[in-house]
RODO-2510 file (C-alpha; in nm, 4 decimals, decimal comma):
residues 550
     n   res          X          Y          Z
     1     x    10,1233     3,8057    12,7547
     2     x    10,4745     3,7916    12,7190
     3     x    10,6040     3,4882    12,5471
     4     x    10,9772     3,5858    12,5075
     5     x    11,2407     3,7997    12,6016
     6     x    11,5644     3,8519    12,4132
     7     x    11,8780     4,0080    12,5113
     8     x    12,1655     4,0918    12,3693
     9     x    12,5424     4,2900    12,5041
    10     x    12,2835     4,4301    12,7222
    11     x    12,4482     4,5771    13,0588
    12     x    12,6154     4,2604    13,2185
    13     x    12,4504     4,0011    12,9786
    14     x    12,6156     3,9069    12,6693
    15     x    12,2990     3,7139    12,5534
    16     x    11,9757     3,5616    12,6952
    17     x    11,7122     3,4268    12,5526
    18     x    11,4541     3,4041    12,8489
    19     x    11,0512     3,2078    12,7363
    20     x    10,7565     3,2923    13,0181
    21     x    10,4588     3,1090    13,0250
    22     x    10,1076     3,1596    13,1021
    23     x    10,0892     3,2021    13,5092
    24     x    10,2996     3,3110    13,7829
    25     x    10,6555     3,3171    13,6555
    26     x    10,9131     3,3924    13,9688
    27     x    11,2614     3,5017    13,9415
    28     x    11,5225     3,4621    14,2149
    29     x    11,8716     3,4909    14,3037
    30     x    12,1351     3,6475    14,5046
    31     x    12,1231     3,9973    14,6325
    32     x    12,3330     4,1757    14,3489
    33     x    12,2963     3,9153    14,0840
    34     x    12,1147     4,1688    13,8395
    35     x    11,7508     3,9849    13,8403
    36     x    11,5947     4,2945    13,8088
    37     x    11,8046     4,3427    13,4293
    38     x    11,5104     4,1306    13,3302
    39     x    11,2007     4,3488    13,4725
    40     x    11,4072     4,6981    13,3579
    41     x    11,4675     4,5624    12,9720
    42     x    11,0833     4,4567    12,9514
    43     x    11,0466     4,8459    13,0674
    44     x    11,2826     4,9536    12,8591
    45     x    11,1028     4,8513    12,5525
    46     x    10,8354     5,0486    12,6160
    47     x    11,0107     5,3811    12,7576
    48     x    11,1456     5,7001    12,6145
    49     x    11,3860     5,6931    12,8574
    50     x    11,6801     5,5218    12,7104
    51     x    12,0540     5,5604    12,8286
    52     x    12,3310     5,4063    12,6003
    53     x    12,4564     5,2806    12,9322
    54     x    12,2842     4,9816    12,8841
    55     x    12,5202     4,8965    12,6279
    56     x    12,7637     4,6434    12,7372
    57     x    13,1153     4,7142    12,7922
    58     x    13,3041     4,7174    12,4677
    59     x    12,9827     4,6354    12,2707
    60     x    12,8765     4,9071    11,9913
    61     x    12,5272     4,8017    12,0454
    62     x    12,2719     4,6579    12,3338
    63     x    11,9416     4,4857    12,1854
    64     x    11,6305     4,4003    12,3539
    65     x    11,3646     4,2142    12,2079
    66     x    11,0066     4,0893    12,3305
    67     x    10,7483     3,8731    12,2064
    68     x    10,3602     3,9096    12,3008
    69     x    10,0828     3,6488    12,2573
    70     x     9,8489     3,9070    12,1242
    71     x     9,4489     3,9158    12,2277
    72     x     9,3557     4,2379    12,1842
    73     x     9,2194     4,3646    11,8254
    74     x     9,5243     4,6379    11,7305
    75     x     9,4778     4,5607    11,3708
    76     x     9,3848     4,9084    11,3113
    77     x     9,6718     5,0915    11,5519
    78     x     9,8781     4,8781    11,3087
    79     x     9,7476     4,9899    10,9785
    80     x     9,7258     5,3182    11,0772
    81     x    10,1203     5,3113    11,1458
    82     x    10,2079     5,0712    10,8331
    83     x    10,2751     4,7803    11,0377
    84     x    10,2280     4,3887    10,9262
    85     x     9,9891     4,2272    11,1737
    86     x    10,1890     3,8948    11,2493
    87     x     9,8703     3,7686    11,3821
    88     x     9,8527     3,6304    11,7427
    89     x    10,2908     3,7512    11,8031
    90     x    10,3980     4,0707    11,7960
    91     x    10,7317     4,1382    11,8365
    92     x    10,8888     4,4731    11,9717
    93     x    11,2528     4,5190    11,9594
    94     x    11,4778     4,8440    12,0333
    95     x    11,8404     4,8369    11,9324
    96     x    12,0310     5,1081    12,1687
    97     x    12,3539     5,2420    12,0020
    98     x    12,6114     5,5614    12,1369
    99     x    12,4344     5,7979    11,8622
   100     x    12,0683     5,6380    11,7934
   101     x    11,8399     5,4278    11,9567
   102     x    11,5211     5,2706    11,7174
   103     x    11,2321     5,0720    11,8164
   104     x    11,0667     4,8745    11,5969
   105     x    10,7051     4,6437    11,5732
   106     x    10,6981     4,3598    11,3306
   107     x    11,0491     4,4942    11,2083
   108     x    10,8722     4,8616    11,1049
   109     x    11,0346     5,1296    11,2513
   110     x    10,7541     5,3033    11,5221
   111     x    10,7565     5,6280    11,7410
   112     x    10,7660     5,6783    12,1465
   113     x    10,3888     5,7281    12,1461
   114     x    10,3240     5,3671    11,9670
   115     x    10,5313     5,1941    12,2145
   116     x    10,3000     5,3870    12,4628
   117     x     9,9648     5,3212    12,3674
   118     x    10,0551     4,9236    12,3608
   119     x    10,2105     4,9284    12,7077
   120     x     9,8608     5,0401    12,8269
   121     x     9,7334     4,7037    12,6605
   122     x     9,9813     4,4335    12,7535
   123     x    10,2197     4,5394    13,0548
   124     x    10,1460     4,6632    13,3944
   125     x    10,4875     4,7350    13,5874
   126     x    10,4929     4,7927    13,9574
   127     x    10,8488     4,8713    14,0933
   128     x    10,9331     5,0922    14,3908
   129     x    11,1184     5,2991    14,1308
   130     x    10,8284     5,4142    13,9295
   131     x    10,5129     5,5350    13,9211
   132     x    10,2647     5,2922    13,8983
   133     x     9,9566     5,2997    13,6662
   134     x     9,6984     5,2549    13,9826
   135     x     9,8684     5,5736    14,1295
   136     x     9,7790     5,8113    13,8258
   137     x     9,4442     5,9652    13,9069
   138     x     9,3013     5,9837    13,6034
   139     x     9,3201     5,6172    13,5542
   140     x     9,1365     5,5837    13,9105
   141     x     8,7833     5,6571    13,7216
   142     x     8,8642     5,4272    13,4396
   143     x     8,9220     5,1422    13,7035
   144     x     8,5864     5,2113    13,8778
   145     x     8,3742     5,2351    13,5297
   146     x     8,5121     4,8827    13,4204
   147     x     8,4222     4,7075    13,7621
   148     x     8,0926     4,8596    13,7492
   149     x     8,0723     4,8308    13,3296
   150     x     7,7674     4,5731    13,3930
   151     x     7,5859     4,8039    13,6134
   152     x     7,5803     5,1283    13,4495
   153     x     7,7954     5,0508    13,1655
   154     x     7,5430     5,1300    12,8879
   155     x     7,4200     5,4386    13,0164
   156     x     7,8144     5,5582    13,0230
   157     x     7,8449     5,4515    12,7030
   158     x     7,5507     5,6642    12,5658
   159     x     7,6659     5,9567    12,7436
   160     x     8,0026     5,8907    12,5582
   161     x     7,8351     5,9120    12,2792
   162     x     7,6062     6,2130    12,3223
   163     x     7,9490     6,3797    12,4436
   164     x     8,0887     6,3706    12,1575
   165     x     7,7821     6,5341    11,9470
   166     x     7,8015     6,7860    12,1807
   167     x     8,1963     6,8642    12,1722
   168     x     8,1133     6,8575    11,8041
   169     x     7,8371     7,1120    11,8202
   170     x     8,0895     7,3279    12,0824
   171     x     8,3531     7,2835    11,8085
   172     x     8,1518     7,4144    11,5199
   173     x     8,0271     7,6981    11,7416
   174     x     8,3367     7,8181    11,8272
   175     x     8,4485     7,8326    11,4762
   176     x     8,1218     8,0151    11,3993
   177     x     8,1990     8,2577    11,6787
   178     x     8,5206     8,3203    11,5484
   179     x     8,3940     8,4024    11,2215
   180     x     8,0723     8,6369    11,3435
   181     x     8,3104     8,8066    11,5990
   182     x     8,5667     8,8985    11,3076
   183     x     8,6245     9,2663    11,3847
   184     x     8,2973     9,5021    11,2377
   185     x     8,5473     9,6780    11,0756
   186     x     8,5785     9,3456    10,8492
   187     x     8,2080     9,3288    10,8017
   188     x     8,1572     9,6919    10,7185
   189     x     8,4757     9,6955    10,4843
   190     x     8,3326     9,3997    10,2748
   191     x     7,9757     9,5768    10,2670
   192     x     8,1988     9,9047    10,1577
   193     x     8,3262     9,6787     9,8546
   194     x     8,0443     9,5381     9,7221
   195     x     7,8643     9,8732     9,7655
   196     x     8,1587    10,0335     9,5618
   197     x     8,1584     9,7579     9,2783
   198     x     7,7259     9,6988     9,2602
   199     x     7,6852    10,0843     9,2500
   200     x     7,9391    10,0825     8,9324
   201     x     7,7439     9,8289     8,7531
   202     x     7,9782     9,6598     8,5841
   203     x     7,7537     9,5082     8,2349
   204     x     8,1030     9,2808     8,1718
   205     x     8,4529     9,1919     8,1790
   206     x     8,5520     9,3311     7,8384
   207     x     8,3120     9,6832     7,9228
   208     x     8,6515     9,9054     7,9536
   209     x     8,7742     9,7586     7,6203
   210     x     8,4359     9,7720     7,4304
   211     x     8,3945    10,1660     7,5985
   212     x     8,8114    10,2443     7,4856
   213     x     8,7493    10,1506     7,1444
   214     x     8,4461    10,3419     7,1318
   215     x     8,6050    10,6476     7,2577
   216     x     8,9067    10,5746     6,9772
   217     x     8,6086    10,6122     6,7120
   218     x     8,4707    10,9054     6,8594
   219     x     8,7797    11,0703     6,8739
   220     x     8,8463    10,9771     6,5219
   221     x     8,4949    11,0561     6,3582
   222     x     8,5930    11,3152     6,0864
   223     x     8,8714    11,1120     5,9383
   224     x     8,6505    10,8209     5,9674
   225     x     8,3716    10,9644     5,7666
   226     x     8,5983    11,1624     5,5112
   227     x     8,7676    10,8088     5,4627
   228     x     8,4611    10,5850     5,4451
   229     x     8,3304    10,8141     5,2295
   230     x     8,5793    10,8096     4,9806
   231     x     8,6544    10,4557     4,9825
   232     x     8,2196    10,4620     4,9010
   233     x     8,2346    10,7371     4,6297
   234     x     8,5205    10,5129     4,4891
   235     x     8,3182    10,1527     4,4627
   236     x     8,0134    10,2928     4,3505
   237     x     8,0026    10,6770     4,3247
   238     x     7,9887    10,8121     3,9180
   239     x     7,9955    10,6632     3,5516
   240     x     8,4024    10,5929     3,6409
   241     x     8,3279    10,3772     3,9289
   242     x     8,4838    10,0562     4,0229
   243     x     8,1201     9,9042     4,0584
   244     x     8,0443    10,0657     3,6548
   245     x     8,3504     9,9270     3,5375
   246     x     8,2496     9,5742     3,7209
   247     x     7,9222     9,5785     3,5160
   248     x     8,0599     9,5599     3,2349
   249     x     8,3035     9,2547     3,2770
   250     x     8,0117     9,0918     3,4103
   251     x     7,7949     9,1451     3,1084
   252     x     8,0909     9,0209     2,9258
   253     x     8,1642     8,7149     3,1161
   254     x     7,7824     8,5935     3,1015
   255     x     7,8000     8,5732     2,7355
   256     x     8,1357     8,4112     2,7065
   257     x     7,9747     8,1373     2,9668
   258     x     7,6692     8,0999     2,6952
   259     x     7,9359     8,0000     2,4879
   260     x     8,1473     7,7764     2,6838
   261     x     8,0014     7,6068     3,0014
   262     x     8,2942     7,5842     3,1798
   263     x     8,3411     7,9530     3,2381
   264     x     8,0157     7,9083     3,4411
   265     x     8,1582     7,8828     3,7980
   266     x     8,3508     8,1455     3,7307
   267     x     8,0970     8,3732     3,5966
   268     x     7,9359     8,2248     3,9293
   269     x     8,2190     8,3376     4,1588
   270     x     8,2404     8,7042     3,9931
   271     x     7,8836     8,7525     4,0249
   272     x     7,9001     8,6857     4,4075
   273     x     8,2363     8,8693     4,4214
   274     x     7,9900     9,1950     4,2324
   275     x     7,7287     9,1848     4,4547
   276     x     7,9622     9,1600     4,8041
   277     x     8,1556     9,4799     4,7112
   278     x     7,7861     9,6101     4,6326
   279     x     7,7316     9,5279     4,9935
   280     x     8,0440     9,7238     5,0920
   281     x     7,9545     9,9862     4,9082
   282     x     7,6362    10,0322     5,0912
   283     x     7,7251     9,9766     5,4553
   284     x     8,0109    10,2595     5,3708
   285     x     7,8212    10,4903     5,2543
   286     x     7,5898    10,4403     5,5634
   287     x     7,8574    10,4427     5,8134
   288     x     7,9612    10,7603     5,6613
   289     x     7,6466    10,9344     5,6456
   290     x     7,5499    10,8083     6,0008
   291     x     7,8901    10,8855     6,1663
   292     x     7,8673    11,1962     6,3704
   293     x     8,1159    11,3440     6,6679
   294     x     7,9110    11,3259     6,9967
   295     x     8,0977    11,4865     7,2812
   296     x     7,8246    11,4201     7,5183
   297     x     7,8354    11,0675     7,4305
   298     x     8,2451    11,0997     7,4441
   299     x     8,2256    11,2650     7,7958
   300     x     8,0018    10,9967     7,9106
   301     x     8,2708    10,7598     7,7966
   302     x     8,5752    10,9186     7,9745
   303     x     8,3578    10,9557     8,2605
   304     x     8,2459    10,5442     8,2959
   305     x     8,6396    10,4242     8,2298
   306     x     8,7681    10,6892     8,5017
   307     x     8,5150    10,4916     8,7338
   308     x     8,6306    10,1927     8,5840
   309     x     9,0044    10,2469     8,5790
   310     x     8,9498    10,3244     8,9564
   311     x     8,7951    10,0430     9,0391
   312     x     9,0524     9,8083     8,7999
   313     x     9,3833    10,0486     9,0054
   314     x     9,2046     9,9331     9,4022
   315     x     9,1125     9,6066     9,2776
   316     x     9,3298     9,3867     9,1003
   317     x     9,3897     9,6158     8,7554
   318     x     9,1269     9,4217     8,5376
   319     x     8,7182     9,4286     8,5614
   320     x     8,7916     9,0439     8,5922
   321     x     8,9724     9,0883     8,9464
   322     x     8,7065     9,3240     9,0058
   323     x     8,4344     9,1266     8,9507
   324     x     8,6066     8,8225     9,1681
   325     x     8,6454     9,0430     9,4379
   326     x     8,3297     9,1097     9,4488
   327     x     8,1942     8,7645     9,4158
   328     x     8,4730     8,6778     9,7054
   329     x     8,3453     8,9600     9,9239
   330     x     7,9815     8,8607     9,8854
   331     x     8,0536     8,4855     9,9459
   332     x     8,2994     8,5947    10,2969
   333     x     7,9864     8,8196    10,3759
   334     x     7,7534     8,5800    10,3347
   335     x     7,9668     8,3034    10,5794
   336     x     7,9275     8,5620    10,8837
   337     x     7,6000     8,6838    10,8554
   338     x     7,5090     8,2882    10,8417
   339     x     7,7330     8,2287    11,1467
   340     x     7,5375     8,4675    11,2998
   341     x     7,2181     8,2890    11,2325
   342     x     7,3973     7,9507    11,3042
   343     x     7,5408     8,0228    11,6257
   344     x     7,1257     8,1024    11,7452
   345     x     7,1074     7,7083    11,6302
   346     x     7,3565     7,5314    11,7737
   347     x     7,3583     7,7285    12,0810
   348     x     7,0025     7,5757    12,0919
   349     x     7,1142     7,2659    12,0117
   350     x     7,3881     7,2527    12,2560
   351     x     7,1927     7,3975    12,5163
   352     x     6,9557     7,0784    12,4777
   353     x     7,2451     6,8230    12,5002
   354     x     7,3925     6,9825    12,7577
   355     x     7,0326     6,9347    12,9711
   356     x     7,0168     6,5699    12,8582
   357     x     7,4315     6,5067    12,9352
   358     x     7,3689     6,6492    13,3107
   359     x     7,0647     6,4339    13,3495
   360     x     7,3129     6,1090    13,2527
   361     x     7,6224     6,2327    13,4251
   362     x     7,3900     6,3113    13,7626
   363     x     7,2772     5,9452    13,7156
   364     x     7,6167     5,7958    13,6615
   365     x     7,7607     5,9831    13,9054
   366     x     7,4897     5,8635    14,2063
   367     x     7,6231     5,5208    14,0518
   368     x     7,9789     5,5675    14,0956
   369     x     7,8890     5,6576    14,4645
   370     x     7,7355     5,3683    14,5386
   371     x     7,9824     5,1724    14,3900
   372     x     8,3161     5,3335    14,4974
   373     x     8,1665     5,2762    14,8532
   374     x     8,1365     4,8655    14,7475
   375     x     8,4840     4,8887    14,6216
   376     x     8,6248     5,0830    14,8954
   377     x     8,5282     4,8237    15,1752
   378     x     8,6464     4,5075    14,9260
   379     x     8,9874     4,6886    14,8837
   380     x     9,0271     4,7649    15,2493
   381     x     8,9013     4,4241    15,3170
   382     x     9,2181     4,2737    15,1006
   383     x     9,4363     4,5336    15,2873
   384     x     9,3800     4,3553    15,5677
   385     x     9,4577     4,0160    15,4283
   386     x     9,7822     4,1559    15,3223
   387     x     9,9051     4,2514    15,6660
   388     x     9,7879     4,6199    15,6076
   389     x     9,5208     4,6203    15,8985
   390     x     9,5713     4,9584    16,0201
   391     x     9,5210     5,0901    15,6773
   392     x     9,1856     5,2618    15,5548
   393     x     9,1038     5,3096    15,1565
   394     x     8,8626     5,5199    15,0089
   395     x     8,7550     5,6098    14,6826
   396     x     8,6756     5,9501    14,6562
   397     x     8,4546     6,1273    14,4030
   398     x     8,4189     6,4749    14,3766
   399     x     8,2599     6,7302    14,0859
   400     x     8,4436     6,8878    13,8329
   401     x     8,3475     7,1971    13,6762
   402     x     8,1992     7,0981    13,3777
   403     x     8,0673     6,8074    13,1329
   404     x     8,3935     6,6036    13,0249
   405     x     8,4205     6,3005    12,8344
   406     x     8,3582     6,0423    13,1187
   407     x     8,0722     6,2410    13,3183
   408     x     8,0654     6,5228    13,6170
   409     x     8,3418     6,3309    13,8982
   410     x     8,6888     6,3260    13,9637
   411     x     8,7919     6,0098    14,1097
   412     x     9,0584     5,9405    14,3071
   413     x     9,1735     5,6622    14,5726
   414     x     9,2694     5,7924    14,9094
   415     x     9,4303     5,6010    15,1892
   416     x     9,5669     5,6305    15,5147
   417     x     9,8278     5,3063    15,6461
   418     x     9,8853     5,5012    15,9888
   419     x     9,5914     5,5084    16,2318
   420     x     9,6938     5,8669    16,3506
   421     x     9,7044     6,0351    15,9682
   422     x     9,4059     6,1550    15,7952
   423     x     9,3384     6,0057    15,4139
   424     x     9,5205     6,1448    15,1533
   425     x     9,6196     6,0831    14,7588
   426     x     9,7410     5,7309    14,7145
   427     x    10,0240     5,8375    14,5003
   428     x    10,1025     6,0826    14,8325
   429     x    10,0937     5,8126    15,1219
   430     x    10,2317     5,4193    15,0157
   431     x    10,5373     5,4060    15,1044
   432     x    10,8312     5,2045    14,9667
   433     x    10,7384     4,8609    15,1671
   434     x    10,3824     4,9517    15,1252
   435     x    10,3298     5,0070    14,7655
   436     x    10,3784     4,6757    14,5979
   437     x    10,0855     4,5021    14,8531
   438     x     9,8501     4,8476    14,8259
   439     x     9,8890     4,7716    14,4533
   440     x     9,8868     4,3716    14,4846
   441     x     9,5283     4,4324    14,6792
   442     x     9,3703     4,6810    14,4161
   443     x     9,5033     4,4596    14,1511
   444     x     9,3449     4,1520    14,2573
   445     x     8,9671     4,3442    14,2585
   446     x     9,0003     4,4492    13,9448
   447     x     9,1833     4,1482    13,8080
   448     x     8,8432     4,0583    13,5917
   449     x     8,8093     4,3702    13,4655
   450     x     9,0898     4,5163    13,3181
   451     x     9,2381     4,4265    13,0218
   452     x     9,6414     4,4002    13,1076
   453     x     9,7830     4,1083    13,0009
   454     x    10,1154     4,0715    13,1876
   455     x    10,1624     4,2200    13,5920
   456     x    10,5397     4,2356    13,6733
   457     x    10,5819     4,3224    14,0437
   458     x    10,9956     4,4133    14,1324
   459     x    11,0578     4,2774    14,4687
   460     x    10,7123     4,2709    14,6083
   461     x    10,7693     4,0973    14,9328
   462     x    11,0019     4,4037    15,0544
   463     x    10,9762     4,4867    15,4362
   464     x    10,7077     4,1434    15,4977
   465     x    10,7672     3,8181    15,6358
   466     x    10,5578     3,5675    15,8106
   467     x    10,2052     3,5476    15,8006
   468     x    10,1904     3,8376    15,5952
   469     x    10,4130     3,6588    15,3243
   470     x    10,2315     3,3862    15,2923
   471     x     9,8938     3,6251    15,2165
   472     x    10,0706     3,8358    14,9652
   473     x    10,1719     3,4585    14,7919
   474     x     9,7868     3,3511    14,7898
   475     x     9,6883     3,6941    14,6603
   476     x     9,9454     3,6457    14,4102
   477     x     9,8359     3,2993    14,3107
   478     x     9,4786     3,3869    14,2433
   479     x     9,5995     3,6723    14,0074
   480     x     9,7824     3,4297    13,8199
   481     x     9,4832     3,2715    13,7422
   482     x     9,3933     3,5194    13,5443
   483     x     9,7185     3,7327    13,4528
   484     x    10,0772     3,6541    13,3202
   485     x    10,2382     3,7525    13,6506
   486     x    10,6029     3,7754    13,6399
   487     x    10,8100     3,8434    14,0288
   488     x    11,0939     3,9276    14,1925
   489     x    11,1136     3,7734    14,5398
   490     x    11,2975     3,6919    14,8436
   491     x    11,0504     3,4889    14,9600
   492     x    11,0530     3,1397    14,9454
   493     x    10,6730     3,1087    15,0219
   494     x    10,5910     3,3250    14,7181
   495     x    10,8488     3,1625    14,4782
   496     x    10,7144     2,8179    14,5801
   497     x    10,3570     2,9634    14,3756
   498     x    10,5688     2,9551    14,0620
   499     x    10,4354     2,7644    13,7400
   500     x    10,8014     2,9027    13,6036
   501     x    11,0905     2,9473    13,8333
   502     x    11,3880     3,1949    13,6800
   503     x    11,7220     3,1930    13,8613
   504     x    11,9745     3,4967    13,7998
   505     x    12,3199     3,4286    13,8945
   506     x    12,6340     3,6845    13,8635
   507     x    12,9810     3,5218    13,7889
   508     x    13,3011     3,7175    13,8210
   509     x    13,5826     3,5365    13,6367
   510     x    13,7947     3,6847    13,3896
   511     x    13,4502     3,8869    13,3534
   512     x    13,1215     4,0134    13,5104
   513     x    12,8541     3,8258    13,3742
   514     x    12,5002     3,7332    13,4404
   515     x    12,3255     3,4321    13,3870
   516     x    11,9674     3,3014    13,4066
   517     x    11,8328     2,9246    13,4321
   518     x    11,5026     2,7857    13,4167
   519     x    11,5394     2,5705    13,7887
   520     x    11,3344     2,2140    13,7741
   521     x    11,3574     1,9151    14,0111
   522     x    11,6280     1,9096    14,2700
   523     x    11,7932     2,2486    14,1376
   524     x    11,4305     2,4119    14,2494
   525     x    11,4033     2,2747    14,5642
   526     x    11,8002     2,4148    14,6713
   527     x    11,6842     2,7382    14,5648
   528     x    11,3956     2,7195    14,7870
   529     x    11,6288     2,5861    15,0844
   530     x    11,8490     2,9009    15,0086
   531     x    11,5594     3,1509    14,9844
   532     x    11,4350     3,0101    15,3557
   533     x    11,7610     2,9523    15,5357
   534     x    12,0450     3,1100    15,4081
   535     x    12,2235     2,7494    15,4148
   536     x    12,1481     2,4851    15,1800
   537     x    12,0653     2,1777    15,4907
   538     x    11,8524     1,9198    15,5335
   539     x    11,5991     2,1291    15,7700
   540     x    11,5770     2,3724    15,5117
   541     x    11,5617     2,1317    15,2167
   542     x    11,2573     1,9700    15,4267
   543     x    11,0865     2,3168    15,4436
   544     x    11,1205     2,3526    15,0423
   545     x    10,9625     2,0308    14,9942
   546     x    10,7423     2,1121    15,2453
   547     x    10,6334     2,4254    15,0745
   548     x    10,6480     2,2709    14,7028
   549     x    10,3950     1,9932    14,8779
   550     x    10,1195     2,2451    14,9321
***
């Protein structure tokens, strides 16, 4: 509910600090005296529609502030959005200036759709200047599922949540559609690259290199041999030889070592060094021997790195690239040909939910029927209590095309306040007079079951007097037993209901201002007098008391 409204060089009101309780809390005044400031800044807060009019004359900046008594569980909205949860207050504020106009929650700065989504919680407005939330269709079936929650509210809520496997299912379909209807072109252009790149048989990443510096030696094989050769016939190759000549230091060296032990590692190392270069000697001379210029071998060669070098030129100009776009291709490939397998399943799949969903929504809807037709005669009912006895009130359900998220019906409330017209869309029919009891009457039904806080009604009594006065005060009274109701009135009947009673008075000194008191006592009962007569007199003072007596 709302606890608190703050207001500051806001229109004609340089500041106001204005506390509602728990109840019905009525504001009167004058004709002109600005009471319905109040109703429009508690809009305000929540709307997207902001004019920098609002400032007040001379004023850079206009600031309206509100403070809930918080029962509903937003604690994840708030994290979500980075706000502090304050606990049982929140407080929403929006400060209006000529360039910029910010709302904030807890003091963190929030966005239109916030502001939204907690209005739905905590405020129901219904002015003649708006649209109310009873008139929007697509509220009408939420309305009728929380009056009847205890009668078919668990087999909603299972179809709710076999819905959503099943928009799941239709979501991964889709995207599996998508990828098996990818243009065959696509498909046979990735088959055409793997084909290309398996039938090349690529044995590695480095084959081109390994093959070019085979091709170098081929190319190369006579100067190889006559230079191997040489460098062979040079080590070890006649009498003169280096390996001869190394002999014979050796033979030296061993018997210097016999002599003195510590030429031993190095007789050691020269040894090894001998018998390494003996090694040499021998793979040379085999190299040599063994090296021969194959040109079949050399046009195999050029022929495997033209295929290669093709492949490297269409395909990323490495066998690397190659090879990854071949691994890429095989891996797309192998997405739609197992969309195409996986579309058979979950078409299966959905195909079963889809049975089971019909069988719930056929059994909610017969529900809803049976219900809207119970609701229909209990709104009608209050109609008539509210001086609305011509008026007839249906509630409509019709099929929609397919499974949505809250079954197979469209509902909608129809009515008809004129004998001689047919029943049409609520939003289409109440007129200005009409509206705030139409919306009085649904209200009180469903006053257990939804979950609004605060009802404002602006100027409900509009067009009524009488008999029909004092029913809309009763109806009111009863929803204030379970509501914050807040009211703008002209009645005196209705304002005597209040547990709060807010008087808005406009002064025109050296300024326009407005005012607003909290009226007690004696002040109460003048404003009642005023409200019934015009004149403040003792017959009308009587009828105050009178009223305030009941």
């Amino acid at each position: 509910m709302i606890k608190q409204l703050k207001l500051k060089n806001y229109i004609l009101i340089d500041e106001l600090c204005a506390n509602f309780d728990k109840g019905l809390n009525v504001i009167t005044g004058e004709t002109g005296a600005g009471k319905s400031i109040l109703l429009n800044a508690i809009d305000l807060v929540f709307s997207n529609r902001v004019s920098k009019d609002v400032i007040k004359t001379g004023c850079d900046k206009a600031l309206i502030e509100i403070i809930l008594e918080n029962h509903h569980d937003v604690s994840e909205i708030f994290e979500q959005n980075g706000i502090d949860d304050c606990g049982e207050e929140i407080t929403i504020s929006k400060e209006i200036t000529q360039n910029s106009v910010r709302s904030r929650i807890n003091g963190t700065m929030v966005n239109q759709e916030l502001l939204k989504r907690l209005r739905t919680l905590f405020v129901d407005i219904h002015s003649q200047h708006q649209t109310y939330t009873f008139l929007q269709p697509q509220y009408h079936i939420t309305l009728l599922d929380a009056y009847a929650k205890d009668f078919y509210g668990e087999t909603l809520a299972k179809y709710k949540k076999l819905y959503k496997e099943y928009s799941n299912l239709q979501k991964q379909l889709s995207e599996a559609q998508g990828t098996a209807n990818a243009a065959q072109s696509q498909i046979d252009f990735l088959k055409f690259e793997i084909n290309e790149i398996e039938d090349a048989q690529i044995t590695s990443a480095n084959e081109d290199t390994e093959l070019e510096n085979e091709l170098e030696v081929l190319n190369n094989a006579e100067k190889l041999k006559e230079l191997t050769g040489s460098a062979y016939w040079t080590i070890n190759g006649d009498d003169e030889s280096i390996i001869e000549t190394l002999s014979k230091i050796k033979n030296d060296l061993s018997k210097a070592a016999g002599y003195d032990p510590k030429l031993e590692d190095i007789n050691n190392d020269f040894i090894a060094v001998n018998e390494s270069l003996r090694d040499i000697a021998s793979y040379l001379r085999d190299y040599s021997q063994n090296l021969n210029s194959d040109e079949q071998r050399l046009n195999d060669i050029q022929e495997r790195l033209f295929v290669l070098d093709k492949l490297k030129r269409k395909y990323g100009g490495s066998l690397e690239a190659v090879q990854k776009t071949y691994n890429d291709a095989s891996e797309e490939l192998s997405k739609i040909e197992f969309s195409t397998k996986n579309i058979e399943e979950l078409t299966s799949k959905i195909n079963t939910l889809k049975d089971e969903l019909m069988q719930l929504a056929q059994l909610i809807s017969k529900s809803r029927s049976d219900y809207a037709k119970v609701l229909s005669v209990l709104i009608q009912d209050k109609l008539e209590v509210l001086e609305l006895p011509k008026s007839r009130f249906e509630i409509r359900i019709t099929p929609k095309d397919d499974l949505l998220p809250d079954g197979i019906d469209n509902v909608e409330f129809m009515i008809s306040t004129n004998v001689s017209e047919d029943l049409k869309p609520l939003a289409k029919v109440a007129s200005g007079g009409e509206i705030s009891r139409v919306m009085l009457a649904i209200k009180s039904i469903f006053a257990n079951t939804d979950d609004i806080d605060t009802v404002i009604f602006d100027e409900i009594d509009t067009g009524i007097s009488g008999h029909a006065a004092q029913s809309v005060a009763d109806e009111i009274e009863n929803l204030s037993k379970s509501h914050q109701v807040i009211v703008i009135t002209h009645q005196p009947i209705i304002a005597s209901k209040a547990d709060k009673h807010f008087y808005v008075r406009k002064s025109q000194e050296d300024e326009t201002k407005v005012e607003v008191y909290v009226l007690q006592g004696e002040n109460r009962i003048k404003a009642l007098a005023e409200l019934a007569g015009g004149d403040i007199n003792d017959r009308s003072i009587e009828f105050a008391k009178s009223l305030l007596a009941k």
